[in-house]
PALUM-78947 format. One record per atom (N, C-alpha, C): x, y, z. Coordinates in steps of 0.2 Angstrom, whole numbers, plus 5000, padded with zeros to 4 digits. Example, Ala and Ser with C-alpha at 12.3 -4.5 7.8 and 13.67 -1.06 7.14 Angstrom:
506649725039/506249785039/506649845039/506449895035/506849955036/506450005039/
This chain:
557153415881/556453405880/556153465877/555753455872/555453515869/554853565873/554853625871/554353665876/553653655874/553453635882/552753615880/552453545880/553053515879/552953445881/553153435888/552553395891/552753375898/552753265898/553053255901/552953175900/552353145903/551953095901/551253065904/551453045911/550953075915/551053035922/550952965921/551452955925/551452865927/550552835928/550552795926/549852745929/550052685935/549652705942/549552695945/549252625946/549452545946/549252505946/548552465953/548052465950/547652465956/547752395960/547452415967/547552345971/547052295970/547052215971/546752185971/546152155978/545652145977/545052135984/545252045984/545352005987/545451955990/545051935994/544451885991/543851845996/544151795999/544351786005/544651746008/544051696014/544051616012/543751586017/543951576022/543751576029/544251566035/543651476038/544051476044/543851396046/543051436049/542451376047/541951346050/542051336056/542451326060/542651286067/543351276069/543451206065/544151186067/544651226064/544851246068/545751296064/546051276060/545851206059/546351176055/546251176047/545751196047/545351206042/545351276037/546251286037/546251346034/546751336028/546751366023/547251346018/548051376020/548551326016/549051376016/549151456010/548651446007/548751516001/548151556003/547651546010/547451596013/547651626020/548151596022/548451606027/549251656023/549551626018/549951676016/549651726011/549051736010/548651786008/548451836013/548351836017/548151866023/548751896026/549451856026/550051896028/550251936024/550051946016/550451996011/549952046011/549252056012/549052116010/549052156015/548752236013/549052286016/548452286020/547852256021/547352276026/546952226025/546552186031/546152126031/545452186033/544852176029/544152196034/543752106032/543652146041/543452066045/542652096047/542452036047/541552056049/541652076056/541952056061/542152036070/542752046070/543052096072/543952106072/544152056079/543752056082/543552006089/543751916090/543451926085/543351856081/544051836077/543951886073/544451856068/545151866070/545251926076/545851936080/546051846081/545751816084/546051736086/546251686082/545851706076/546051666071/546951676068/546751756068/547651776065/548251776069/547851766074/548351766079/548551706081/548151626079/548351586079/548851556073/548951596068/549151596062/549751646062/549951686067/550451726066/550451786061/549751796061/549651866054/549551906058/549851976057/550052016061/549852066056/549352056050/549152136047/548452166051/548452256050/548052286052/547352256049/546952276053/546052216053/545652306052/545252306050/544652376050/544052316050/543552346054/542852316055/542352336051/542252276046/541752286040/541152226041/540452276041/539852236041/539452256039/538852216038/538252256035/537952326038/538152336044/537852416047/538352456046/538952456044/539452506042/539552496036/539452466030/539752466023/539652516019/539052546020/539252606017/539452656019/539752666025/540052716026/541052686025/540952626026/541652586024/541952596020/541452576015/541652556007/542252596005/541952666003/542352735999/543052736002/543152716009/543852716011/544152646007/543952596009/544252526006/544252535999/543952575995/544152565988/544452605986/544552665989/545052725990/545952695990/545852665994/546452615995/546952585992/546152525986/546352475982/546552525977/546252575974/546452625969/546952655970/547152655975/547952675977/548452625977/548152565975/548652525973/548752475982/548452465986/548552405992/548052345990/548152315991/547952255991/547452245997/546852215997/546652226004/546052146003/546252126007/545552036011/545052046014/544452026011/543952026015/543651946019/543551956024/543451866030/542851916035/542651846036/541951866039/542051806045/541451806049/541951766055/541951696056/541651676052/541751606048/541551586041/541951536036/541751506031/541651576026/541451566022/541451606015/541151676014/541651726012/541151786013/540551786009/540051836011/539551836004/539051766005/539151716008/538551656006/538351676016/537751726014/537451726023/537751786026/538051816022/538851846027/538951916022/539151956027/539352036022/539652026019/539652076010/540352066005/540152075999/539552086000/539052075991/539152145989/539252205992/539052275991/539752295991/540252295995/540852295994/541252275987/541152185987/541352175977/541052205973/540252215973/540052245969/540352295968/540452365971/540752425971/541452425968/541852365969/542452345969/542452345959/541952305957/542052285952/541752325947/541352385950/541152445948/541852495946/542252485951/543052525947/543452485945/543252425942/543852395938/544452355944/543852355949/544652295954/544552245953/545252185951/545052125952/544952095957/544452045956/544152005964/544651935962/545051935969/545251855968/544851835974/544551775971/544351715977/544751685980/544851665987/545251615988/544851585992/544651495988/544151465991/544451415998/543951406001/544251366008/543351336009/543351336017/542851306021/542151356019/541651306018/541051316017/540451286022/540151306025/539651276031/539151236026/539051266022/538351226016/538551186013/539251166011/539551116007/539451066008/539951096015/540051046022/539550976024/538951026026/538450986026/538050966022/538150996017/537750946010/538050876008/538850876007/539150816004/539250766011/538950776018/538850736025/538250726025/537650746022/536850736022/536850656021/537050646012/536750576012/535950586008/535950646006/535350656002/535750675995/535250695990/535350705985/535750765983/536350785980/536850825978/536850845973/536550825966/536850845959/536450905959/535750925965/535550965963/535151015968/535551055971/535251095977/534951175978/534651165979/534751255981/534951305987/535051315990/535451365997/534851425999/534651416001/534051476004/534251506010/534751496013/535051546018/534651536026/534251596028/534251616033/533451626029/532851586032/532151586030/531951686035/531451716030/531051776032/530851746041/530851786046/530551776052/530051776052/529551806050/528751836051/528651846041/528651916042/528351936033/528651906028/528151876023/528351836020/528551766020/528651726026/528751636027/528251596026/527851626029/527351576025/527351566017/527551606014/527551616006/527951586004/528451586007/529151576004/529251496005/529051456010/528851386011/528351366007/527651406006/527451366000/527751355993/528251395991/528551385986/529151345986/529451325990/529851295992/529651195992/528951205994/528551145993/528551105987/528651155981/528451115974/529251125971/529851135975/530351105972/530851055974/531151025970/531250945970/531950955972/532151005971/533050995973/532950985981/533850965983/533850965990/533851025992/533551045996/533551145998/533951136007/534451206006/534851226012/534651256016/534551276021/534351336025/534951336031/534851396033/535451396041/534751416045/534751406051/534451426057/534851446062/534551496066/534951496074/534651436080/535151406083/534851346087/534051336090/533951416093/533351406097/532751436093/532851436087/532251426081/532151356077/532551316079/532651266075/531951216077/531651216081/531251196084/530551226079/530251266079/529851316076/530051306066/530651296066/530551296058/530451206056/530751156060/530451086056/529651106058/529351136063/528551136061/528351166056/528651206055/528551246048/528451206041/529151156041/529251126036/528651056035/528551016040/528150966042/527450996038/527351066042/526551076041/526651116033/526951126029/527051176025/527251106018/527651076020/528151036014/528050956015/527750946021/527450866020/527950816026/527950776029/528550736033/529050706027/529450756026/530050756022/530650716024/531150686021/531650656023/532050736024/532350756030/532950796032/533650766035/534050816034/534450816041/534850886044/534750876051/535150936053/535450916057/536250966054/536750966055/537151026061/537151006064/537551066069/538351046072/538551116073/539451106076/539751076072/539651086065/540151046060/540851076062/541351006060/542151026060/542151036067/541751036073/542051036080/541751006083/541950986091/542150916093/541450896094/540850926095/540150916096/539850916090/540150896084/539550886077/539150826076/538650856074/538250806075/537650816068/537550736065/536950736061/536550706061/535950726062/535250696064/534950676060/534750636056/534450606048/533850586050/533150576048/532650556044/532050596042/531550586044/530650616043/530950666048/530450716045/530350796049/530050766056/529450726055/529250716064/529750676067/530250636065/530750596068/531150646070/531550666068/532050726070/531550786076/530850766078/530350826081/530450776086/530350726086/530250656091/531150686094/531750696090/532150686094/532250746097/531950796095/532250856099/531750896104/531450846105/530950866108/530950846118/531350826119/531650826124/532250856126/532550886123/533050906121/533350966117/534051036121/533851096119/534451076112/534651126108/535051106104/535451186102/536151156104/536751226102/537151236097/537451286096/537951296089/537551306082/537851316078/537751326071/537251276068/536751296064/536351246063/536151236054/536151196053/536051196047/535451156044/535051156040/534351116039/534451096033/534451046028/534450996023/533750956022/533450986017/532650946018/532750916010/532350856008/532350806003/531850845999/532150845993/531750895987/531050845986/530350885983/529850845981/529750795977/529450735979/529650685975/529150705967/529450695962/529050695956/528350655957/
């Protein structure tokens, strides 16, 4: 070798972030190439290591789990992407259904794809899907509004919500769900809904008609588990 030449250091090939959906409910509800995805990389970060201990363990996954959620991310992140740059492979799952829609992961990818890491999705179970193509309302055109403002801003965001025609999604916690069809009734008009709760487990259940109908039925009545809200876009 001549003097002074030294040979280029090796490039180091980085790891990939793997969006992994896990089951809404049913266990069964899990792919076979998210299940063998979760067995080959080098670290899963879970929203609920708690949580998602059960699932892998129903599953025979036996990789190390670190606790990623919205009140640690930034302090998480710089390690998790330290990592992938060193070349591991690492999955992110949240405690159910798809990271990122309602769920931590938006600031992590984003970071991720700030240095060049590839994101592979691996799609599975969606709660919104779920209950969109089970409604029996309108499909071709929806929008997903997540988790409505509690106080600042709700009122505003229902009026604007009034003048559009798609089918619009919401998620509630069960013991608001009461408080937001008054919302929608007095805000958006007695619309055709349905709310869906417990999809995929043994208590799912969908309630279909006019906002007061579904008020008529819950109104004797407390209501448990994951809740989803499907209201019929404005008529032209």
């Amino acid at each position: 070798m001549e003097q002074g030449h030294r040979p280029a250091p090796l490039m180091m090939n980085k790891g990939q972030l793997y969006i992994v959906s896990t089951p809404i409910g049913n266990l069964g509800d899990f792919t076979f190439r998210a299940v063998e995805t979760l067995k080959a990389v080098a670290l899963i970060a879970a929203e609920d290591t708690r949580v998602s201990g059960k699932l892998l363990k129903h599953y025979e996954i036996d990789t190390p789990m670190i606790s990623y959620h919205d009140h640690n991310k930034e302090q998480a992140t710089p390690g998790l992407l330290k990592k992938m740059a060193a070349g591991d492979d690492l999955a992110l799952i949240t405690d159910a259904g798809t990271p990122l829609v309602s769920d931590p992961g938006f600031f992590l990818v984003r970071a991720a794809v700030a240095e060049g890491i590839d994101i592979v999705p691996i799609p599975g179970a969606s709660a919104l899907l779920a209950g969109l193509v089970a409604a029996g309302l309108p499909s071709d055109r929806f929008a997903f509004e997540g988790f409505l403002p509690r106080k600042k801003g709700r009122q505003t965001r229902f009026k604007a919500l009034a003048e559009d025609n798609r089918t619009l999604i919401l998620y509630e916690s069960p013991h608001r769900v009461g408080k937001t069809l008054k919302d929608i009734q007095e805000h958006m008009g007695d619309r055709q809904i349905v709310v869906a709760r417990e999809m995929t487990k043994k208590f799912e259940e969908f309630l279909r008609g006019s906002v007061s109908e579904i008020r008529e039925q819950l109104s004797d009545r407390s209501i448990k588990g994951e809740v989803i809200i499907m209201i019929g876009g404005k008529k032209s």
